[in-house]
C-alpha positions in Angstrom: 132.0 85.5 125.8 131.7 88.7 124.1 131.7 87.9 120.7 128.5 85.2 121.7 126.8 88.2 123.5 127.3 90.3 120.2 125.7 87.3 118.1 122.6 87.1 120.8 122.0 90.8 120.3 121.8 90.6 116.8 119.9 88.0 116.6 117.4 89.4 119.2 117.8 92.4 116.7 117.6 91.4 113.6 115.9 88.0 113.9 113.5 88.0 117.0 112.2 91.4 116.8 111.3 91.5 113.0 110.2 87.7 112.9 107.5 88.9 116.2 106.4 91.9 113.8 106.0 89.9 110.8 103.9 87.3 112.5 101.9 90.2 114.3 101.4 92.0 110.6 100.1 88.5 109.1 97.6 88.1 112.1 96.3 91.3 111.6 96.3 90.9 107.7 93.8 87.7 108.0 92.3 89.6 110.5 91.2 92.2 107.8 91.1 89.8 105.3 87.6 88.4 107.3 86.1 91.6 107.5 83.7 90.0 110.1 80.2 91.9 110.9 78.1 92.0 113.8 74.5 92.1 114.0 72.3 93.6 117.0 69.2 92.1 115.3 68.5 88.7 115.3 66.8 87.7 111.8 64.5 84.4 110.9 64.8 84.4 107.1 67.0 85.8 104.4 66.2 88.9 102.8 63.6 88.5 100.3 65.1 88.1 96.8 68.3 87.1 98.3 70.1 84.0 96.4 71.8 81.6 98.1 74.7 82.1 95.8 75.1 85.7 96.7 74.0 85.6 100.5 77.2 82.6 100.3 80.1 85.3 99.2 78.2 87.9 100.9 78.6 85.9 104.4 82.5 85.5 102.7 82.0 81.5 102.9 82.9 80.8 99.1 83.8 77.2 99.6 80.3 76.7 100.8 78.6 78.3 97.9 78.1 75.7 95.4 77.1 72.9 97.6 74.5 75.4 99.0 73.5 76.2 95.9 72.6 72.2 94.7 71.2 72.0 98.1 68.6 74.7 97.9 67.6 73.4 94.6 66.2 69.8 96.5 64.6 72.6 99.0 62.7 74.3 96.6 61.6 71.2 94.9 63.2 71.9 91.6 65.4 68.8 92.3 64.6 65.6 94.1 67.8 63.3 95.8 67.2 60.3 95.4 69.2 57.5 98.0 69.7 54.5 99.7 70.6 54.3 103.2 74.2 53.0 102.5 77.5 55.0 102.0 77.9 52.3 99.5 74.8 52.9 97.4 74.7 55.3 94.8 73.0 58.6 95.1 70.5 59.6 92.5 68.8 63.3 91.9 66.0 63.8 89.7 65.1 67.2 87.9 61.1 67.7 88.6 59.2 68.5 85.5 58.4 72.1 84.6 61.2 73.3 87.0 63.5 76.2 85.9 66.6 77.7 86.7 68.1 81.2 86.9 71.3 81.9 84.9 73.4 81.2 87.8 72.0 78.2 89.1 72.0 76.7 85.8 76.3 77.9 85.7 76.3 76.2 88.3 74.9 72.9 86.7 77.1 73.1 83.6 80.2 74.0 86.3 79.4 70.6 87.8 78.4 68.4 84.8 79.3 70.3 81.9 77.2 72.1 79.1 74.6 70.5 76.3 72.5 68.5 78.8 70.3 66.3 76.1 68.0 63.5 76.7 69.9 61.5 74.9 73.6 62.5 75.7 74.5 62.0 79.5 77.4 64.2 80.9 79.7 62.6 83.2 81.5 64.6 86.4 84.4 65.5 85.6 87.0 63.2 87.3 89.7 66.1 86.7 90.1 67.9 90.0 91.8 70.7 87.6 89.1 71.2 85.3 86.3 71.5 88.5 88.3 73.4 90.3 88.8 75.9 87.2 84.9 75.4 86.8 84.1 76.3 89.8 86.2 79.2 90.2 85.0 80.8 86.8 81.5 80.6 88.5 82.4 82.1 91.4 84.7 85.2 89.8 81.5 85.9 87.6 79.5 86.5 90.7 82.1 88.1 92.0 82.0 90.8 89.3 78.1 90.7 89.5 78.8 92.1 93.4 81.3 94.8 91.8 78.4 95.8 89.8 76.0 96.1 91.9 78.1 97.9 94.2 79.2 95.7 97.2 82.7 94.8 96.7 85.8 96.6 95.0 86.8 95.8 92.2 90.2 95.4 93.0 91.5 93.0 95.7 93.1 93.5 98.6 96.9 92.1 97.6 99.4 94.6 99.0 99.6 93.1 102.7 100.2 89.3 101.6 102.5 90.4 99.4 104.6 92.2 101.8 103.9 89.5 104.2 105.2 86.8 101.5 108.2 89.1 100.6 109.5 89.9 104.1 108.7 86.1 104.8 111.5 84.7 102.3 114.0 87.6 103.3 113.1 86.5 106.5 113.8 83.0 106.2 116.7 83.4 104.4 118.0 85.9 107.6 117.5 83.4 110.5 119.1 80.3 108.3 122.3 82.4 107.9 122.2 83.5 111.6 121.7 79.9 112.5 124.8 78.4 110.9 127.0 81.3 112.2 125.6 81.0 115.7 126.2 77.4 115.9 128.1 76.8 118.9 126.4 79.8 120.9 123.3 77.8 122.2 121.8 80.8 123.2 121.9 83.1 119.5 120.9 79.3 118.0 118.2 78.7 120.2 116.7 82.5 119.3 117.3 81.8 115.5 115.5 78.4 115.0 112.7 80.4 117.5 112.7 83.2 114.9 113.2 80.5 112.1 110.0 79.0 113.6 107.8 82.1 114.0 108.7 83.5 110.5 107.0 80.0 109.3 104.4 80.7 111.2 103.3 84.4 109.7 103.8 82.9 106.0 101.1 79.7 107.4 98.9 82.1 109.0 99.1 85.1 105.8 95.9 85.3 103.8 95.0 85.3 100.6 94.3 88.6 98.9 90.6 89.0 99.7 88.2 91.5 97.7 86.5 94.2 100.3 83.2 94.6 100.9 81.8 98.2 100.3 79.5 99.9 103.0 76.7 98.9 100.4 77.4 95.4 101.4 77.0 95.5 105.4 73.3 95.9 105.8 73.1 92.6 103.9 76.2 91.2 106.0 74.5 92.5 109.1 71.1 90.6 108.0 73.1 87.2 107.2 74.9 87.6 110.7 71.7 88.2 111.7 70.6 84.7 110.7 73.0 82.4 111.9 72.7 84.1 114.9 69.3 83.1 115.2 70.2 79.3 113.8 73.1 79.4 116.6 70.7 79.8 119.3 70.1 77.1 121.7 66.1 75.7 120.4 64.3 76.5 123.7 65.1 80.4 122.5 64.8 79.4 118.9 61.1 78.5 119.8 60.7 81.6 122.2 61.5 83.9 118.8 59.5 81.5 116.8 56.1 82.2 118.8 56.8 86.1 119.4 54.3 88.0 116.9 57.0 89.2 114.4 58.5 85.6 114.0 55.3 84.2 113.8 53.6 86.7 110.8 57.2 86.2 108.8 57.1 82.3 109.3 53.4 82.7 108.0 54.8 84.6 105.0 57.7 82.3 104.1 55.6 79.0 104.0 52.0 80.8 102.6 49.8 79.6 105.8 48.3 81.8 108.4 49.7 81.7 111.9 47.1 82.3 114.8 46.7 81.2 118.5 44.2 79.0 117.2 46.8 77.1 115.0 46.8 73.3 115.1 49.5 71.0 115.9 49.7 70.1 112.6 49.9 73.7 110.8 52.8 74.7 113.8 54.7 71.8 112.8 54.3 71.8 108.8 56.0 75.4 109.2 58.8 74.8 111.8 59.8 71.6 108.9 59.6 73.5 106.2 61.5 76.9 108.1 64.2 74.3 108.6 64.2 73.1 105.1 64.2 76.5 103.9 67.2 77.2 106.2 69.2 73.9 105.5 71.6 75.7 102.6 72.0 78.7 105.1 73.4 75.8 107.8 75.5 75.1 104.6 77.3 78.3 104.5 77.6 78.9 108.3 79.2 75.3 109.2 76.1 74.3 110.8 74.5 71.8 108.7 75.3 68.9 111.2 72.9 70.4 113.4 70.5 71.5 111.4 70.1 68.2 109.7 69.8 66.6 112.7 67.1 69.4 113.5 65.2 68.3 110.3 65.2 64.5 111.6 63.6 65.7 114.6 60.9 68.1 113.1 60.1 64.9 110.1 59.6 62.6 112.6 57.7 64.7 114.8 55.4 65.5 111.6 55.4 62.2 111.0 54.1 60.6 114.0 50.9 63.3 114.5 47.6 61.7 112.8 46.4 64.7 110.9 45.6 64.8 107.4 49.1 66.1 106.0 49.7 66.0 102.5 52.8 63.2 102.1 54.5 65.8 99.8 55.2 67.8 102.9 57.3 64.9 104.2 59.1 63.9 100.9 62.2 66.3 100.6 62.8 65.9 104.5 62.9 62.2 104.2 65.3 62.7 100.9 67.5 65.0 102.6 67.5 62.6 105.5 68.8 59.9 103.6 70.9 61.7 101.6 73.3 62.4 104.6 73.4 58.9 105.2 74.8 57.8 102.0 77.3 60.7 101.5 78.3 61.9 105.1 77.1 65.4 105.1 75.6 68.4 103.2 78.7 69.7 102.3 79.8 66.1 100.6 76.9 66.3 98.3 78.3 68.3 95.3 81.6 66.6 95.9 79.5 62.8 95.0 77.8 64.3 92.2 78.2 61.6 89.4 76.1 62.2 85.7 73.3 64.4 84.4 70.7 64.2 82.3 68.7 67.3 81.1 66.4 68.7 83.0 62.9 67.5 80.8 62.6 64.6 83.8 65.9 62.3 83.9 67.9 61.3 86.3 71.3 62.2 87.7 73.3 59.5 88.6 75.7 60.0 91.4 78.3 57.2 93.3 79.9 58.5 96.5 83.2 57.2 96.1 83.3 57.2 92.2 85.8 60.0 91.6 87.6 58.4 94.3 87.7 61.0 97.5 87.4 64.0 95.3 85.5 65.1 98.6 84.8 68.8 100.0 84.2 71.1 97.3 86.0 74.0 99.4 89.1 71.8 98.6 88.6 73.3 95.2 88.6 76.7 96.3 91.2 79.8 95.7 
């Protein structure tokens, strides 16, 4: 009887305790690690000259960048998806004439499809999960060190709490195994040392990558993207409500080039709520919202749609391709993940099959 209550204690001592503080230190490491920021200000649109690339690390949703990135290409009209209603179907996207790129959209391109786009060469999609994932990466780390330039992250990540996580982790591991073989007979010390076995698991699951730090440079443009998908977040009656105060209204005016007045018509009012949302849809992207937003976009195409006014069809054309888009590959965020073969960017066609690299899916699934 005394020997087991000798075993509980030090298991209790040196398994319990130090497995609870190891799982306590790898909450509060991830809790760092997302170095979340909180907006009192409600915003309509990014900042002006922001890029969806930057806005995408800046909100610290990396997986979410490059899928954002192709998707604010269609917005813009420098791209045109082209699909069939049919998961089946393949998926087509058209370069527009004339349209240019930045450098890091067009990384972005040759990440996805490779370099030496020529009219007469076409660049398959890489069917190596590797080689995309390595692409990808190398296209993020260079904006990464872009941010270090300019001043809003470190250059140096944050490693030394996952490592001491990951180091206590094994020892720890290694502890509660040996005190569950010598305990076996005392239910009581064996019961605590699976427990402990259990919770060490459970801080290495829950320890973080090492993240790179954002610099107070950084939070007014964090504060300005929480900002944002606060206001996307909102419930649409108080969308609407912000939409038609005098502030939302002159900035919507400014994003689309119309003039916003009480004397608006039905038309105008609705050609700037569709193209606010199309504007917004790589932003619903990188917040996890694009479900909702697309479905927002159906709503505000068909309500265009249906009004007899005299509305250029062009204003109706990326909706309706975005539209049918997410029926033949799921959702926004499957869309970089279906990308098939390019062509150069003086008016072919890329050819994309959903299922052709067979479930090579989420792009985040590529992601450090």
């Amino acid at each position: 009887m005394l020997v087991t209550s000798v075993l509980t204690t030090l298991v209790i001592v040196f398994a319990v305790v130090p497995a609870i503080a190891l799982l306590a230190g790898a909450i509060a490491a991830r809790r760092a690690s997302h170095q979340r920021v909180r907006s009192l200000v409600v915003q309509y649109l990014p900042e002006r000259g922001a890029t969806v690339l930057h806005d995408a690390l800046l909100a610290d949703r990396r997986a979410a960048a490059i899928p954002a990135v192709i998707i604010s290409l269609a917005v813009s009209r420098r791209i045109r998806i082209l699909a069939e209603p049919s998961k089946s179907s393949p998926v087509a996207v058209e370069v527009e004439p004339g349209a240019t790129f930045s450098a890091a959209e067009l990384a972005v391109l040759e990440a996805l499809f490779g370099p030496d786009h020529t009219p007469s060469r076409v660049r398959s999609f890489s069917r190596d999960r590797r080689a995309l994932g390595r692409r990808v990466r190398h296209v993020l780390d260079i904006t990464d060190d872009i941010l270090v330039d300019d001043g809003f992250l470190w250059r140096r990540p944050t490693a030394w709490p996952v490592r001491l996580v990951g180091t206590f982790g094994v020892l720890g591991i290694i502890a509660c195994v040996v005190f569950a073989i010598i305990s076996w007979g005392s239910w009581l010390a064996f019961g605590l040392s699976l427990a402990s076995l259990a919770l060490v698991v459970a801080a290495l699951i829950v320890n973080p990558k090492p993240w790179r730090r954002f610099t107070e440079a950084a939070k007014p443009h964090r504060e300005h993207l929480d900002g944002l998908r606060q206001y996307m977040t909102l419930a649409e009656a108080d969308r609407l409500k912000m939409l038609q105060s005098p502030s939302g209204a002159e900035r919507i005016a400014q994003s689309t080039g119309s003039t916003t007045s009480t004397g608006s018509t039905a038309g105008d009012a609705a050609l700037e709520r569709l193209v606010l949302t199309e504007r917004l849809l790589p932003y619903a992207l990188i917040f996890g919202l694009s479900a909702e937003w697309m479905a927002e976009l159906r709503v505000r195409h068909d309500e265009l749609a249906s009004l007899d006014l005299d509305i250029p069809l062009a204003a109706l054309d990326i909706a309706g391709d975005l539209i049918v888009l997410t029926a033949a590959v799921s959702n926004l965020a499957d869309l970089a993940g279906a990308l098939g073969d390019l062509v150069d960017a003086g008016g072919g066609v890329i050819e994309v099959v959903g299922d052709a690299l067979g479930g090579i899916g989420d792009l985040g699934d590529l992601l450090p």
